[in-house]
N, C-alpha and C positions, 0 to 999 in steps of 0.2 A: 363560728370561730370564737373560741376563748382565748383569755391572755391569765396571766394576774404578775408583775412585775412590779417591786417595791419600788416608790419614788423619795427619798428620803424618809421623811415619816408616817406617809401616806402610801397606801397602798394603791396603784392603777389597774384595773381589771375592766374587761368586757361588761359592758351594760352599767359600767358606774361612773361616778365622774370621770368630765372629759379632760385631758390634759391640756393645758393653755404654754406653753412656752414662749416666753413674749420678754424683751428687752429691746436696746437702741441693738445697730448692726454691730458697729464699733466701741469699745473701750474709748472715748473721746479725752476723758479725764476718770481721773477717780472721783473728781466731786460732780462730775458730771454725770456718771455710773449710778454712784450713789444716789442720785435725786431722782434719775429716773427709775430706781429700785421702790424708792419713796413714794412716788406717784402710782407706778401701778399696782403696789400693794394696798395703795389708799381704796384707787379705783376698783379693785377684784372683792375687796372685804366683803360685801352687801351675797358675794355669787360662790362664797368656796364652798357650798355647798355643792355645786355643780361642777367646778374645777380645780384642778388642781394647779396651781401654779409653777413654773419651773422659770428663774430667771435666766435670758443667755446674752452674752456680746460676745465678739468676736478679740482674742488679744490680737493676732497678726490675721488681715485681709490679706491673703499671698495669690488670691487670685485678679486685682484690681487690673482696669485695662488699660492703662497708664502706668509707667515705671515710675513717674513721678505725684501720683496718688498717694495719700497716706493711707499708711496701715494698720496703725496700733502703737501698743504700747509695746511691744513684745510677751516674751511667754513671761518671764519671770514678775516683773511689773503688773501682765493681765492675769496672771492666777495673786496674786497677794490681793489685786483688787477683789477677785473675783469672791475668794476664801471671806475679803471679809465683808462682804455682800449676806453671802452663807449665815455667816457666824451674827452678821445685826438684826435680820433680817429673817432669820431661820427657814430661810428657802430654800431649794435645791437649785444648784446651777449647770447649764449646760454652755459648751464652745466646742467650736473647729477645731481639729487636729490636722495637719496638712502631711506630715511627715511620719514614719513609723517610730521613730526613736521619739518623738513627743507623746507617745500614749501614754506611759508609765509615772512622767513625773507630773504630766495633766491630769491622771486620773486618781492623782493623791488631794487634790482638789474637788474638781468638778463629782459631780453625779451620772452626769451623762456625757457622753464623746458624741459628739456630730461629724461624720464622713460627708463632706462637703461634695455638690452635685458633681461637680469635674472629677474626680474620684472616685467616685462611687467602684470601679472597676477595681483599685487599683488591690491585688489580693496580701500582698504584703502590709498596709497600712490597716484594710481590714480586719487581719490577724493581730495584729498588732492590737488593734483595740480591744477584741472579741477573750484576750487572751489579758486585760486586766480587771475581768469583772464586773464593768461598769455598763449601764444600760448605753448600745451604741444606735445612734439613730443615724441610717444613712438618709441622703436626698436623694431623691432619685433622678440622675442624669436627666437632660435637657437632650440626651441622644438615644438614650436607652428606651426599649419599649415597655410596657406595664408586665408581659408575660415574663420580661427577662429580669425584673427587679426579684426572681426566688433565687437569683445564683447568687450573689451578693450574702442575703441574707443564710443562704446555705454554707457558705463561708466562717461565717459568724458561729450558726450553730456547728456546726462540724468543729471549731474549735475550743466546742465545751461553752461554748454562750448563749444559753436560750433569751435573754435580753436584745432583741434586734426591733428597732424601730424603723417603717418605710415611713419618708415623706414625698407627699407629690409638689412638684413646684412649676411643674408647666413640660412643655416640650416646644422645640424650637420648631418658629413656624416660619421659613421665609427670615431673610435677614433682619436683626434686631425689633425680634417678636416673639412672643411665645405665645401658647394656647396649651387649655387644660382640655383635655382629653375625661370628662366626669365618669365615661363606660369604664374608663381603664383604673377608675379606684373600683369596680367592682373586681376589672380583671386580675388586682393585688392583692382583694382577700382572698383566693387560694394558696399564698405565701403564708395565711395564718401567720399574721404577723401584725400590731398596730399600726393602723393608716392613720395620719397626720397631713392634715391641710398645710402647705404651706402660703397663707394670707397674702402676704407681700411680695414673694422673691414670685410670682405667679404672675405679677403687673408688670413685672421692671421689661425693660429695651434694652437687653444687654448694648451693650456699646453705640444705644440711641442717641447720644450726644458726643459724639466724636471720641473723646477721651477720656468720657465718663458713663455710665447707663442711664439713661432715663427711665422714665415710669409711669404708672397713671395711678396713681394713689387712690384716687377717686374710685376707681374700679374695685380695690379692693372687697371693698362689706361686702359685694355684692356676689362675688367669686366664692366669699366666708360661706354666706346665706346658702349658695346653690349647695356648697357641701356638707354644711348641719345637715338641710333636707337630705339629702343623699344619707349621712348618718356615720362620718367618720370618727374616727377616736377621739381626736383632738385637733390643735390647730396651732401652728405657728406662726406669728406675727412680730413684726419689728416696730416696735414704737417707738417716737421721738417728741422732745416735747417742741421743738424748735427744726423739724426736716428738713425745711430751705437750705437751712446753715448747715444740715449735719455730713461729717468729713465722709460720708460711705453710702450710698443707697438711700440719698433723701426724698428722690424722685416717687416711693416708692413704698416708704416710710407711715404708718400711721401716725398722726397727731393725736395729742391726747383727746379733743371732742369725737372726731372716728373710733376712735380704740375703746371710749366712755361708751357713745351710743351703740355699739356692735352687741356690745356682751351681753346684753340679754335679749336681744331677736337671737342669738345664737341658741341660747335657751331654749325660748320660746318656739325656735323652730324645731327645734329638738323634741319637744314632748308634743308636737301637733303631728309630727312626726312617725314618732312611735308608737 
């Protein structure tokens, strides 16, 4: 399977660098965005030879399991953050879109739309995206099976958008649990389409903690490690440099020494690999 899909200035294709899509979950602050931009552009420098970087947060969490969760900054506030992330930083940025009418004025912004797991179905928000030209990366449902993530993506393409990203993020296993299924990232390269780890949301408990999810943070690398060897495109990860505290999926969350030491066994698992 081949790709080749421009990611801002960098081009992404089969067999070359991996995409790393890594940010906190949420828009916390702007200065708090900001620094974490800081940090992991510090941390990636030694490795862009191997990745490509794509910064993401979230402006509105509209999935949180509590009504009284915070969410964000909203759109207007999380894309000006976001733009000027972009613009200091000369990164591409990606976020959630939750609604079909946010595609057009998200994607005068970001680089990439993300169709968030709970969604993944939905064919109107799909379009919606597929139809402003920007690379759209769905998650793949926590309900959905591996063979059924090519209708999604058929969606995409039938409306004139060969840019379709799958990520895998677990499947629900049993109340507030998930499991990754690793056969089923083979069974999504016949979707011919880029497969994307997803690092963190792959650990979390959805609603393991009563009114918030839990997670095993801890598990993460190791979830990373199994799918380098496997040999996926790329990898999403939520880093934080303070998780405990963070308003969104801290449980879950990479700290910056996890997120430091990862990135070159990824590597290294890569070319022992291949």
């Amino acid at each position: 399977m081949s790709f080749s899909i421009s990611v801002g200035n960098d081009t992404f294709a089969s067999g070359g660098r991996q995409l790393l899509i890594a940010g906190p979950c949420m828009i916390e602050s702007e200065q708090h965005a900001l620094t974490m931009a800081e940090h992991i552009q510090r941390l990636i420098a030694p490795y862009r030879d191997h990745f490509i970087w794509v910064f993401k947060s979230s402006f509105d969490k509209a999935n949180r399991s509590s009504g009284d969760s915070p969410r964000g900054p909203g759109m207007d506030d999380g894309l000006r953050i976001l733009e000027r992330i972009k613009n200091e930083f000369g990164v591409p940025v990606l976020t959630d879109i939750h609604e079909s009418q946010q595609a057009k004025p998200v994607a005068e912004v970001v680089d990439v739309l993300q169709i968030p797991a709970f969604l993944c179905r939905q064919t109107d928000l799909l379009l919606a995206a597929a139809q402003t030209g920007r690379i759209v990366n769905v998650k793949k449902g926590q309900f959905v099976a591996p063979h059924d993530m090519g209708l999604p993506i058929d969606k995409i393409r039938e409306a004139g958008n060969p840019a379709a990203m799958i990520t895998e993020r677990g499947t629900s296993f049993g109340y507030n649990n998930l499991v990754v299924d690793y056969a089923g990232l083979y069974v999504m390269r016949n979707h011919k389409a880029p497969i994307i780890f997803d690092t963190t949301h792959c650990v979390q408990l959805p609603g393991g903690m009563g009114k918030v999810s839990g997670g095993r943070r801890e598990v993460a690398p190791y979830m990373a490690k199994a799918a380098a060897a496997f040999g996926v495109d790329g990898f999403f990860m939520e880093v934080h440099d303070n998780p405990d505290k963070a308003l969104s999926d801290g449980p879950n969350q990479l700290n910056i020494p996890l997120f430091e030491a990862l990135l070159p066994r990824l590597i290294a698992i890569r070319e022992a690999a291949s």
